[in-house]
C-alpha positions as CSV (number, residue, x, y, z in Angstrom):
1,X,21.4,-13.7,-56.1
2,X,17.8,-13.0,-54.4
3,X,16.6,-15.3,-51.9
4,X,13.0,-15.1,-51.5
5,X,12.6,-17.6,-48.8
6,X,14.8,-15.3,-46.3
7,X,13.1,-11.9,-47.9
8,X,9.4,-13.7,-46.5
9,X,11.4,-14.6,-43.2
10,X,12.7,-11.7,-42.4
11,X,9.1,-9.6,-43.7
12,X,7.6,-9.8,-39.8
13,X,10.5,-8.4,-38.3
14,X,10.5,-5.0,-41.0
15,X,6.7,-5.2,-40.2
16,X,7.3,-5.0,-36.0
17,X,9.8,-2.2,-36.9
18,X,7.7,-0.4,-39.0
19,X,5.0,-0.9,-36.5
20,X,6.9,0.9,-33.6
21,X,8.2,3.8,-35.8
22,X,4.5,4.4,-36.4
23,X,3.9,4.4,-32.5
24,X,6.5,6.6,-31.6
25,X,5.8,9.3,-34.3
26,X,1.9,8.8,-32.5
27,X,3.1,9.0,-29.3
28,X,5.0,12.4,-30.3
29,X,2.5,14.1,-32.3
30,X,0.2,13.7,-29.2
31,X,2.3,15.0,-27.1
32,X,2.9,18.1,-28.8
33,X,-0.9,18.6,-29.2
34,X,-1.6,18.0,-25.7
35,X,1.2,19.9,-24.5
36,X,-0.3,22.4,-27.3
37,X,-3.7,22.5,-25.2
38,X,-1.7,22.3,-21.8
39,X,-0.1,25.8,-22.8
40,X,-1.7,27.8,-25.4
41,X,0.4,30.6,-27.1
42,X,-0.1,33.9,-26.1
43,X,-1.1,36.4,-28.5
């Protein structure tokens, strides 16, 4: 019914995929703000 043993094998692989999600949403909230610096909006 629920297998623990393959739940705690398979817990690194979630964590690595987790772990690049986190990067990429990083990677795109920089750029916005630096892109946000790069071209200020014009009042």
């Amino acid at each position: 019914m629920f297998n623990l043993q393959a739940l705690l094998e398979s817990l690194p692989m979630m964590g690595y995929g987790m772990l690049g999600i986190f990067i990429a949403v990083a990677v795109i909230i920089l750029a916005v703000i630096i892109l946000g610096k790069i071209f200020p909006a014009k009042k």
